[in-house]
Structures are given as C-alpha cells and as structure tokens.
C-alpha positions as CSV (number, residue, x, y, z in Angstrom):
1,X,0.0,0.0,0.0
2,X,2.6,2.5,1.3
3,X,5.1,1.7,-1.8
4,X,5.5,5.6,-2.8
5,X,3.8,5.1,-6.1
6,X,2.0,8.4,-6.9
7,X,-1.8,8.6,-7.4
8,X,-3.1,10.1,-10.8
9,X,-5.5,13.2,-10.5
10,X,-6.8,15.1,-7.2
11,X,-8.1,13.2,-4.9
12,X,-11.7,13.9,-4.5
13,X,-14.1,13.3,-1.5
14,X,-16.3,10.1,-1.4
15,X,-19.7,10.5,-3.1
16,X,-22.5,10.1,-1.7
17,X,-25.2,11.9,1.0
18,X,-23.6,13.8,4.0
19,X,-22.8,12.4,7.2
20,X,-20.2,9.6,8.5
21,X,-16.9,9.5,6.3
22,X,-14.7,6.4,6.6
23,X,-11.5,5.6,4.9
24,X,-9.7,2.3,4.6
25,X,-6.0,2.5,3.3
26,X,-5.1,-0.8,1.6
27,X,-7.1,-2.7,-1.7
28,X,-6.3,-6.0,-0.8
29,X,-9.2,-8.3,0.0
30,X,-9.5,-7.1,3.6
31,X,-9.8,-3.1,2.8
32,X,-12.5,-4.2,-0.3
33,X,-14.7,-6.0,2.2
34,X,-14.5,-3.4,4.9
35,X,-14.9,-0.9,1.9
36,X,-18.6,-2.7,0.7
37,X,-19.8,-3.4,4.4
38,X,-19.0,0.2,5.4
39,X,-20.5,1.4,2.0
40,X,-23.6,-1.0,2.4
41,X,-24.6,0.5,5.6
42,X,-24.8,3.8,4.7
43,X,-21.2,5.1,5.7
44,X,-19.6,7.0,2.9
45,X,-16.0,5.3,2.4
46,X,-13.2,6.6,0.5
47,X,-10.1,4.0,-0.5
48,X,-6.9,4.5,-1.1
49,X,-4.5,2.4,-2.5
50,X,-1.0,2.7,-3.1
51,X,-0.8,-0.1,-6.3
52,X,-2.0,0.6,-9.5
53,X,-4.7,-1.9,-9.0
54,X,-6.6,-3.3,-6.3
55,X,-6.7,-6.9,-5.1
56,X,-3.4,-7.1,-2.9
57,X,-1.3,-10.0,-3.6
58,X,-3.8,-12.1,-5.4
59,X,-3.9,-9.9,-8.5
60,X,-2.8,-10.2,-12.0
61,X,-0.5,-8.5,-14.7
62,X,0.3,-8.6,-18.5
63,X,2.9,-10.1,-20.0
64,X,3.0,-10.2,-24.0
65,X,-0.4,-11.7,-24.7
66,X,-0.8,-13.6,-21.3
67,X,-2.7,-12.4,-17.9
68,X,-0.8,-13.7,-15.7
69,X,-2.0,-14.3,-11.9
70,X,1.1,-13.0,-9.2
71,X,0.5,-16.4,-7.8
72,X,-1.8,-19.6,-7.7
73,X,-4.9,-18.8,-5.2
74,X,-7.5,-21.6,-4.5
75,X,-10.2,-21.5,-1.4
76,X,-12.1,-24.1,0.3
77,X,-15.7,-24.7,0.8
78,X,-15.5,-24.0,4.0
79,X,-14.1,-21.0,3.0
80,X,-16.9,-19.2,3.7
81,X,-16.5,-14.9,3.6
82,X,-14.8,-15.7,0.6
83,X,-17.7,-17.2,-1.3
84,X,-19.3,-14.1,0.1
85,X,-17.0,-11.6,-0.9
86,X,-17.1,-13.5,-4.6
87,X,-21.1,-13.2,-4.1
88,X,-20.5,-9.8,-3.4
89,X,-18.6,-8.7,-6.4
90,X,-20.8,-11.1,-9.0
91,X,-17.5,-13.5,-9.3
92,X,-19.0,-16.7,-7.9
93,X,-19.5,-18.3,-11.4
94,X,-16.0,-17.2,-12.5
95,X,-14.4,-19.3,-9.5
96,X,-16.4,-22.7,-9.4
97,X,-15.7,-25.3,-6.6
98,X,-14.9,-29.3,-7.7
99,X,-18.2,-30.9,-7.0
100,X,-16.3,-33.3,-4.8
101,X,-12.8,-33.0,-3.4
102,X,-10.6,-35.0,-5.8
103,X,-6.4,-34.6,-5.4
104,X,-3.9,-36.5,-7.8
105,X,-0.8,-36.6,-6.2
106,X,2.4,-38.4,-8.5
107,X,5.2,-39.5,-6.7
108,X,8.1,-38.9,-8.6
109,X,10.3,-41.1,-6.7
110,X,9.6,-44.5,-7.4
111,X,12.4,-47.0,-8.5
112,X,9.2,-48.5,-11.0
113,X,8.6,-45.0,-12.2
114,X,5.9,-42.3,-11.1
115,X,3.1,-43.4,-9.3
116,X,-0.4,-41.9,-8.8
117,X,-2.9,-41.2,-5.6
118,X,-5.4,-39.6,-5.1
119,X,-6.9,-38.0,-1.9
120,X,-10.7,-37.9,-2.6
121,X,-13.9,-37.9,-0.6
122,X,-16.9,-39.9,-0.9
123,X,-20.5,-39.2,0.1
124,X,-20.2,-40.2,3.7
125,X,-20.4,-38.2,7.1
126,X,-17.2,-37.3,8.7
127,X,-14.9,-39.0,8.8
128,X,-15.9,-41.8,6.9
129,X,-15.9,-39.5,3.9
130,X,-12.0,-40.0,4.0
131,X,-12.1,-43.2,4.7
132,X,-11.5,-45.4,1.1
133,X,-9.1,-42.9,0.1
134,X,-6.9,-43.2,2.8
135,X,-7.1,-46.9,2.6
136,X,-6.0,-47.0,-0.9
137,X,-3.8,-43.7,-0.9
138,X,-0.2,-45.8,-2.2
139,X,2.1,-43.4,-0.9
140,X,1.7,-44.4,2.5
141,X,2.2,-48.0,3.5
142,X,-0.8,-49.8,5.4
143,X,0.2,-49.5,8.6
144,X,1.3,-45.4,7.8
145,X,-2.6,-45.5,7.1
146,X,-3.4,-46.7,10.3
147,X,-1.6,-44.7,12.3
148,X,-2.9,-41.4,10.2
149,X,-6.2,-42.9,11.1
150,X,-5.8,-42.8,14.6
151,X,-3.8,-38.9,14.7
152,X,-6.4,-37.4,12.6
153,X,-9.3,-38.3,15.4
154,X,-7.1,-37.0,17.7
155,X,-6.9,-34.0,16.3
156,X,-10.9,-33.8,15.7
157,X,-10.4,-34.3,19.9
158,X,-8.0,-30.6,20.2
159,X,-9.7,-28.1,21.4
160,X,-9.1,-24.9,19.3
161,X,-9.9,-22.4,21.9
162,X,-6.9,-23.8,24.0
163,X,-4.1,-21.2,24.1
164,X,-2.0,-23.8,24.7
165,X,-2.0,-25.1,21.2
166,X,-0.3,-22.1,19.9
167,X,3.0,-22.6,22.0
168,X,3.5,-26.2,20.6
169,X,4.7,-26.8,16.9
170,X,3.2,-29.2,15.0
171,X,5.7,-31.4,13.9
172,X,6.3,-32.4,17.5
173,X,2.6,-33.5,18.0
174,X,2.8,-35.4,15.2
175,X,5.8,-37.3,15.8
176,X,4.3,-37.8,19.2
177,X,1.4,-39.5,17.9
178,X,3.1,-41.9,15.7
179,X,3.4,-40.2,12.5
180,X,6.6,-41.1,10.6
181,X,8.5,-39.3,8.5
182,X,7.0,-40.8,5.1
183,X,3.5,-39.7,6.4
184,X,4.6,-36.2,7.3
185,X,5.7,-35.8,3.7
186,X,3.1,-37.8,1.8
187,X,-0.1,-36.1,3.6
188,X,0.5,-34.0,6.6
189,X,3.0,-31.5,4.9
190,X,1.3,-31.8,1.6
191,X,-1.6,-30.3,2.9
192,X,0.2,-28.1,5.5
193,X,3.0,-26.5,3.1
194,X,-0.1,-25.2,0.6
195,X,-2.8,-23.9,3.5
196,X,-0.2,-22.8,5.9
197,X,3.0,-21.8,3.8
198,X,5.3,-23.8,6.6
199,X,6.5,-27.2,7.4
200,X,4.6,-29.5,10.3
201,X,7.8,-28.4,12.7
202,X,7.6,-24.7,12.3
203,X,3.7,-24.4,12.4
204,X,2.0,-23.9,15.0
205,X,-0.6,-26.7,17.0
206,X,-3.4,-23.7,16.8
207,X,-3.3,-23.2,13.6
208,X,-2.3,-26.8,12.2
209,X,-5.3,-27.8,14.2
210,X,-7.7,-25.6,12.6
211,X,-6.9,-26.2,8.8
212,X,-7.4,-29.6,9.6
213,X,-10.4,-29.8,11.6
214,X,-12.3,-27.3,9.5
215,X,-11.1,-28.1,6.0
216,X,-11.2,-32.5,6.4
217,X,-13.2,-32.9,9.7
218,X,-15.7,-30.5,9.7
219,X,-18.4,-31.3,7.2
220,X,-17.8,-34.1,4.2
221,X,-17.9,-31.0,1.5
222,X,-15.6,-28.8,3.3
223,X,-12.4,-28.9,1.3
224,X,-13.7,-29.2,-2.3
225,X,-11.0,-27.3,-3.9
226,X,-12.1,-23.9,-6.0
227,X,-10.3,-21.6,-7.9
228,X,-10.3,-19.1,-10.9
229,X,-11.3,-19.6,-14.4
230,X,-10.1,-16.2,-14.8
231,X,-7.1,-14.1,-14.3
232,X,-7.4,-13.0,-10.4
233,X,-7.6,-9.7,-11.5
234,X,-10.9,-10.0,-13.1
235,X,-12.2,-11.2,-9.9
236,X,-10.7,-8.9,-7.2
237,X,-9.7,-5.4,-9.6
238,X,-12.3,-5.3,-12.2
239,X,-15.6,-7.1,-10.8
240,X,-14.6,-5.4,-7.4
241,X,-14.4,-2.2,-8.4
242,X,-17.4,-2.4,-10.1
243,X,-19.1,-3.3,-6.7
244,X,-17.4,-0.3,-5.2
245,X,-18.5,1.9,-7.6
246,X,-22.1,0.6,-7.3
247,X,-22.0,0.9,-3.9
248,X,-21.0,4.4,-3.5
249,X,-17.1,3.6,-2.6
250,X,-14.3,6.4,-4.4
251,X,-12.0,4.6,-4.7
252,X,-8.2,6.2,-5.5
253,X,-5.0,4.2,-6.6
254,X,-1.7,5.6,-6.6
255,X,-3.0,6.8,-3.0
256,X,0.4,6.7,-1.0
257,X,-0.9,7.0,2.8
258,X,1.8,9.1,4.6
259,X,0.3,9.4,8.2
260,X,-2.9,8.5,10.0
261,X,-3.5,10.5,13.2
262,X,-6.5,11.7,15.2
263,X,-7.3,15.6,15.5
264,X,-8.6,17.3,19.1
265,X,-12.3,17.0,17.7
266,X,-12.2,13.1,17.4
267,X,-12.3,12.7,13.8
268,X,-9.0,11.1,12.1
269,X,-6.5,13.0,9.2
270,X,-5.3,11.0,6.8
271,X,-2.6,12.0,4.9
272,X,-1.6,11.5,0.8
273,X,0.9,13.8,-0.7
274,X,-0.6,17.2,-1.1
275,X,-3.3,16.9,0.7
276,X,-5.5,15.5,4.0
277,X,-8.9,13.7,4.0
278,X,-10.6,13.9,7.3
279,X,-12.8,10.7,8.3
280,X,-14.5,9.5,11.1
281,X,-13.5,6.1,10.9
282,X,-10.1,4.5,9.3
283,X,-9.2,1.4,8.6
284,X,-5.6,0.0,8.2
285,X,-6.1,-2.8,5.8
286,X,-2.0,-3.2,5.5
287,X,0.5,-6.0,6.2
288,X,1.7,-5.4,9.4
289,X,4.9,-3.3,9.3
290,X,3.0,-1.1,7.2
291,X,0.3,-1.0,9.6
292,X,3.0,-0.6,12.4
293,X,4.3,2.2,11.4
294,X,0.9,4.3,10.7
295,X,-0.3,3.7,14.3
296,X,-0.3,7.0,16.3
297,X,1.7,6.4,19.2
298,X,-0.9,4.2,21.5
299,X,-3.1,3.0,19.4
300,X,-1.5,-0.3,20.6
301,X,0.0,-1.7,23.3
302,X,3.2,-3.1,22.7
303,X,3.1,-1.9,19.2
304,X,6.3,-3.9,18.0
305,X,4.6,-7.2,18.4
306,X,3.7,-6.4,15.0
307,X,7.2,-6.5,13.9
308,X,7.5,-10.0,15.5
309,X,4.9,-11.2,13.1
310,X,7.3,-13.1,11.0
311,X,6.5,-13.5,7.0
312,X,7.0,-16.6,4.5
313,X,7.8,-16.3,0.9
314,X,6.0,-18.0,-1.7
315,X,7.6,-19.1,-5.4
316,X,6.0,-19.0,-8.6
317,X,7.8,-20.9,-11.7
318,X,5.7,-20.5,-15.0
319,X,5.9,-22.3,-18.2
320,X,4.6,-22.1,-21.4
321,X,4.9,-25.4,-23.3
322,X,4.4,-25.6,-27.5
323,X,1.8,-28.7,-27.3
324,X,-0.6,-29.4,-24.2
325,X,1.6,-31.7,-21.7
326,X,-1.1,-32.2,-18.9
327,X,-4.8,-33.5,-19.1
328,X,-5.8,-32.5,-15.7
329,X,-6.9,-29.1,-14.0
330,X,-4.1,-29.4,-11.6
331,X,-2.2,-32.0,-9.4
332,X,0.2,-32.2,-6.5
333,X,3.9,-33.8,-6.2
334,X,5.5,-35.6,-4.0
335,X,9.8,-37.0,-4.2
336,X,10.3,-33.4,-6.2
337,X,10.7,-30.2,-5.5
338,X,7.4,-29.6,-7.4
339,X,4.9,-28.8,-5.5
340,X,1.7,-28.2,-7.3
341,X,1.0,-27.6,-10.9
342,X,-1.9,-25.5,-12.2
343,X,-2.9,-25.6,-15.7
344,X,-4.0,-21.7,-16.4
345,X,-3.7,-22.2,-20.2
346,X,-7.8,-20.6,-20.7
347,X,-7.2,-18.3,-17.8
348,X,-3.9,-16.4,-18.9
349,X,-5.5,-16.5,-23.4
350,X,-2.8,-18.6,-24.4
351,X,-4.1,-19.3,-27.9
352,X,-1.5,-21.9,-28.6
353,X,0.0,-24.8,-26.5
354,X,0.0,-24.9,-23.0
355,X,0.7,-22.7,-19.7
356,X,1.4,-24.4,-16.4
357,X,1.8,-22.6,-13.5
358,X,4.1,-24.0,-10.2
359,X,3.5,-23.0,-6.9
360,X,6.3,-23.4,-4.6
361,X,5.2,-22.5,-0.8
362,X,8.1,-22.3,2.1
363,X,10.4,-21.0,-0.1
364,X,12.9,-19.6,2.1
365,X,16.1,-21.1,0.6
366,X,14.9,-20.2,-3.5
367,X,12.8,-16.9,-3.5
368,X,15.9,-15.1,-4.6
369,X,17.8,-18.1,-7.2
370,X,18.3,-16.2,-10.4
371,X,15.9,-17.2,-12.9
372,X,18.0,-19.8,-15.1
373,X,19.0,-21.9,-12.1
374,X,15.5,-22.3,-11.8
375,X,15.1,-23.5,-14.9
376,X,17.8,-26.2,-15.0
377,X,15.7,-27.4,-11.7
378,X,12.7,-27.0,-13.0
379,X,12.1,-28.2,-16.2
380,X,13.8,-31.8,-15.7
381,X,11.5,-32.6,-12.9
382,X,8.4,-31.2,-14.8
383,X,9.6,-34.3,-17.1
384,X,9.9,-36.4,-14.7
385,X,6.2,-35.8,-13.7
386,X,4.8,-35.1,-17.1
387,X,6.3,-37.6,-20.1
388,X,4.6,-35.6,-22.7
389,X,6.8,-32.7,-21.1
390,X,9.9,-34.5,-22.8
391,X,9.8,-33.6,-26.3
392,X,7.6,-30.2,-25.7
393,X,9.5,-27.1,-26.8
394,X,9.3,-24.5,-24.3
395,X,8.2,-21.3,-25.3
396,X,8.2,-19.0,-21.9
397,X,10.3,-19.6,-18.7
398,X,9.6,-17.0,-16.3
399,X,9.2,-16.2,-12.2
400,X,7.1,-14.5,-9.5
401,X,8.5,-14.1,-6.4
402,X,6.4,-12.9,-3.2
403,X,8.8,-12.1,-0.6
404,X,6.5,-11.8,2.0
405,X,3.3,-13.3,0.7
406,X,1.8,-14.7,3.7
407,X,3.0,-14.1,7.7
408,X,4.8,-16.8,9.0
409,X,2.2,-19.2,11.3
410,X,5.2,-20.2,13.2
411,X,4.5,-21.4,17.2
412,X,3.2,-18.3,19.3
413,X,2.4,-16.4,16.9
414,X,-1.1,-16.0,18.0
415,X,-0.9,-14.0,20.5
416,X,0.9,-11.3,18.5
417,X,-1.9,-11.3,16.0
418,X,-4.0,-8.0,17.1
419,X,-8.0,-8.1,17.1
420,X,-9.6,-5.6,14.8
421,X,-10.3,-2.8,16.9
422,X,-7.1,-0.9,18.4
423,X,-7.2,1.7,21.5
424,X,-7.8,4.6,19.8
425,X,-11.0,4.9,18.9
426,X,-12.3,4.5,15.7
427,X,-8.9,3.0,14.3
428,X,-9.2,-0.7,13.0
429,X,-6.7,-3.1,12.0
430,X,-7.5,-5.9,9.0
431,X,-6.0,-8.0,7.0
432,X,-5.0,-11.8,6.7
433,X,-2.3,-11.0,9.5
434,X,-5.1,-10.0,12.2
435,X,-6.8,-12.2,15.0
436,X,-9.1,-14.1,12.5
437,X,-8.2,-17.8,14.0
438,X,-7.2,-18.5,10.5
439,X,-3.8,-18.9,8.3
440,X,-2.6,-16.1,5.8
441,X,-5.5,-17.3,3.2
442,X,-7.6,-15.3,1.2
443,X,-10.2,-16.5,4.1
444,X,-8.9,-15.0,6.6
445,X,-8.2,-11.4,4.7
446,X,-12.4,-11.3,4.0
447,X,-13.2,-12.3,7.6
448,X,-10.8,-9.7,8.6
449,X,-12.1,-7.2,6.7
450,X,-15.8,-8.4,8.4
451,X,-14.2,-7.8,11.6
452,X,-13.6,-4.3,11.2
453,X,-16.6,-3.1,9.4
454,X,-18.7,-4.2,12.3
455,X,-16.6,-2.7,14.8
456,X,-16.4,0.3,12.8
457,X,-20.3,0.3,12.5
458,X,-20.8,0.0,16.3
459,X,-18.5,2.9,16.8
460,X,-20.4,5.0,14.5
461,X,-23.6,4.0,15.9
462,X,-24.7,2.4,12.2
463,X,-26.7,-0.6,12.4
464,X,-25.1,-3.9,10.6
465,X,-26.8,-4.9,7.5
466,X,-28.1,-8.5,7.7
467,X,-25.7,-9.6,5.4
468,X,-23.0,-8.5,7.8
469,X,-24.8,-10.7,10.3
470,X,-25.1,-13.4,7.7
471,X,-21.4,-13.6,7.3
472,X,-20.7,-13.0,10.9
473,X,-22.9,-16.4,11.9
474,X,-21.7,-18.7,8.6
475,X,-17.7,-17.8,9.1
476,X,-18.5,-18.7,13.5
C-alpha cells in the first residue's frame, strides 16, 4: 500500500449523502470488504490504495499476450467470507468449486517410475468421507494409514480455543502421535505447506489444528478445492471495483498514505501527498509493518509485536509449453521439488500450446535463485512428472516471487496477532495477519475485513446490514 507510487489526478471526497466519512488505506481483499460493508450500511467510504490496482497480492499483470495471476490462489468450501466476498462482487460463477474434493498426487520417486494417488472424498459423514481414500492412498504404507487414522481423530479431539496449542509446533505432536516421516511428507505437509505456507515443525498446534479440523473434519464437503477460471484480476480489480462503484465507494489508486492521526475534535487525518482527508472512521487494511508504522503512538499496546509477526515467501515458476503436456486441472507432487502444478492455459489466453503454472510455498532457501538456475531445476523434474513434457519445446520460462506473501504461522504467533479494533478509537486493523483464527489465506483477509466493518459500525452507531450478520454467523 505505502510503496510511494504516486496517485493520478486530485483526490476527490467520497460521493454520496452527508454524514459519516470512513477511509480504509489498503485494496487487498481485507480493505475491499470493509470498503462494501462500510458502504452497504450507509457510511460513505473513500479508499486509497498505493498499487496501480486493487486486489493485494492475489492480482494479475500482462505479459505479451498472457494475464498472468502474481500467484496460484484456490479457497475451500469452508471458506466461507470468501464465497461471500465473490457473491458480493458477482464472481462466484467465474471461481467454481470441484463438486467433490478430488487430489492427484504423483510420486516422482519411485524406482518402477511415477506413481499416482489420489486424496478424494466420498458421500459419507465425517470422517468416513475419507475413509476409502486413505485406505487406498499408495504413498503411505498400510500400517502409515493406520496410524494417520488414529492422529487425525485425535486432532478432531484438540480443542481450538486452548491457548496452549499455539505454544506447541506441529511437527512435535505429530511425531508424538506416531506419525513417521513418510506420512509427514506424503499427507501432513502436503496439505500443510499449501494452506499454511510452513513445514509441520515450524507451524504452529493452533493453527495446524484448525486447517485440519475445519477443512477435512468439519463437514464431508468442506475442502472441495475452487479456484479461478479467470485471471485473479478479473475477480478482485475489475468485478470489485465495479461493486465499489455501485456501492457508492471512491475509490483512489496511486493513494500513497503518509500518516494516519486523530485531531482534538475526534475525527481522524489521513494523509496522501498534497493533501488531507478527514474521516471519522479509518481502517488500516495493511500488512503489518505497514500497519505498524501508521499507528499514532498508542493506538497499541506493545506496538512492536507487529514487527514480531514473522513473513514466509512464496515461489511462482511459469511455463509455457508448444503442445498441451497435462490433461488435468491441476495436481500435487511428492519426491520433487514440485509442488503443485496448475494448468491456467484458458485463464492467462494462451491461444496456442500450454501454460502451467508451479506453486512453490516455504520457499525460504529459493525466493531469490536467479531465474535460469530455476530452470535447470525446474524443467527436468516437470519431465519427470509429465512424459509428454519430454519432447515439448518451451516457449516462456519465467518467475514470480512474493517475498512476504503470507505471515509466517510459526508457534506463538497467536498471540501477536491484534484483534480488529485498536485503543484509539475509531482505528481498526485488517488483514490476513489479524486475529481471525485463520492462516494467511484469502479467508482469513475477507473475515478480517468483516471484523472491522462491524466494529467500525458500532462505533459510528450504524446498524449492521443482515448480510454483515449473515457472514458473521456462517464464518463462527
């Protein structure tokens, strides 16, 4: 947000009928959905964004004739603010969820050559709905089954609101209840690296717990996988500003917010260069060294505790191939550095061939390996995986690197995540990073966005609209 691009044109007060003026700094998913609350209860809302476009870090850009998404996004079904926010914006249709939760996962390391599983569900109550593909997943050995068996209903047993979970990691609890190394690997992380951006040992109990209970323990439909037909951008620049400008939101990019602070009548100055808009309500829908440094001094105790928010990069390879080289919408690796493999081909227009797009989460020790090393490592295991790969010329070899794409979900880091509402008032905090209960997902950016439109809303004495309420009881 605060990246000292420069806005085009004046900035111009939000439209709409006199009376309570909020602003939310930040165009990511969490400021959009505290913009349209905020707008949909009568609150006039101006937002400023630093970027060029809106939609944060799942967003898209051009390159040659391809849209190309900054990263690979999917969502749950129990991903529910999401499926509201796409409701929202008219984008439900665009990003479709599998009708059932189906997973191929090739093992690339196999002395007989690669082998396939898949993790699927059937139409059976928890947790029988798991129960034939575990039996039959081949990457684990029968007795690896068993024992995942046995951890996974004692983690249904974990109870999340114990603040103990978040001082353990993971890993250990695992290992503790029988989990070998294999099984780590071959399920545990599998699912763990893509929800959580971390390993099992550096994640922690709280939030380990909750992917797993709410995502595969929950309900039997919970995680069927969805994701974008459509370049992200359509979704959360184009479609959502539409639904900002229907709702009454300005909305400003190239917005660089200099300051926040409040004024001796109560109200709040925000600052852009060359000028100040005074509000009544702000929200800082930031990551959180942004956020930390355009608190007024005690708007938090213990500010830095933002700073000790740690952040995980994520690794996006992209290839273009001459002839198609995968049949199937996506699938996961294991014995490779791959990690999973999108086909956007549609998505990004590729007219011709084929466009496969490799999402590589804790990426720590690659997020800065110059571009052709990361092509001699990843096209030969891309063959590996993929035999039609083999003979395919390749047309486009090219990266995206998020630095800090996602805070680190490391063990205590719960109690440095801040609740929406700060101690001055009307100040709110949102975004991904905030107390939601969930990892750095596009889930938890939506519910955080929630969070502070209703406590913005009781502040200014607005009633919540019923869909707020809606929202507030589905995502409970």
């Amino acid at each position: 947000m605060t990246d000292g691009m420069r806005r085009e044109g004046p900035l111009t007060p939000a439209p709409g009928p006199a009376g309570r003026h909020a602003v939310v700094v930040g165009g990511g998913l969490a400021g959009l959905t505290a913009a349209l609350e905020l707008a949909d209860a009568g609150v006039r809302v101006t937002l400023l964004e630093g970027r060029p476009r809106l939609g944060g870090l799942a967003c898209s850009f051009r390159r040659g004739d391809l849209t190309v998404d900054n990263g690979q996004h999917v969502y749950l079904r129990c991903c529910t603010a999401y499926r509201w926010f796409l409701d929202r914006i008219g984008g439900a249709a665009l990003a479709p969820l599998q009708n059932r939760l189906e997973v191929p996962v090739l093992d690339a390391d196999r002395p007989e050559g690669r082998r396939l599983g898949r993790l699927r569900r059937d139409a059976l109550p928890v947790p029988l709905h798991l129960g034939r593909s575990l039996a039959t997943y081949p990457h684990l050995s029968l007795a690896e089954r068993a024992r995942v068996g046995r951890a996974a209903l004692a983690l249904k047993g974990l109870d999340l609101a114990d603040p103990a979970l978040d001082t353990q990691d993971f890993g250990s609890w695992l290992t503790a209840h029988g989990q070998s190394a294999r099984a780590v690997e071959a399920l545990w992380d599998l699912v763990g690296i893509a929800t959580l951006n971390a390993v099992a040992s550096d994640t922690s109990l709280a939030l380990a717990a909750m992917v797993f209970k709410t995502g595969l323990l929950s309900d039997p439909g919970a995680a069927d996988i969805g994701w974008a037909r459509v370049p992200l951008g359509e979704l959360h620049d184009r479609l959502a500003r539409r639904a900002l400008d229907s709702a009454g939101v300005r909305t400003e990019v190239r917005a660089r917010v200099t300051s926040v602070s409040p004024d001796e009548n109560g109200s709040w100055n925000v600052q852009v260069p060359g000028e100040t808009l005074l509000a009544d309500a702000v929200v800082l829908a930031v990551p959180q060294r942004e956020a930390h440094d355009l608190l007024p001094p005690g708007a938090l105790d213990a500010p830095d505790r933002l700073l000790g928010i740690g952040t995980a990069p994520i690794l996006n390879v992209h290839v273009v191939y001459d002839r198609t080289v995968l049949s199937r919408p996506f699938f996961a690796a294991l014995g490779t550095p791959v990690q999973w493999v999108f086909d956007r081909t549609e998505a990004s227009g590729l007219k011709h061939g084929q466009y496969l797009a490799v999402s590589q989460s804790v990426a720590q020790d690659q997020i800065d390996t110059p571009v052709a090393v990361l092509r001699e490592r990843y096209l030969p295991e891309l063959e590996r995986l993929l035999p039609r790969a083999r003979g395919a010329e390749v047309k486009d070899f090219f990266v995206t690197r998020e630095r800090m794409a996602t805070f680190a979900p490391a063990p205590g880091v719960g109690r440095l995540r801040p609740g929406a509402r700060t101690k001055a008032p009307g100040l709110y905090l949102a975004g991904a990073w905030t107390a939601t209960g969930w990892p750095a997902t596009m889930e938890s950016a939506v519910r955080s966005g929630v969070q502070a439109a209703d406590a913005a809303l009781s502040t200014l004495g607005r009633p919540r609209p019923s869909r707020l309420l809606a929202i507030e009881e589905a995502a409970a």
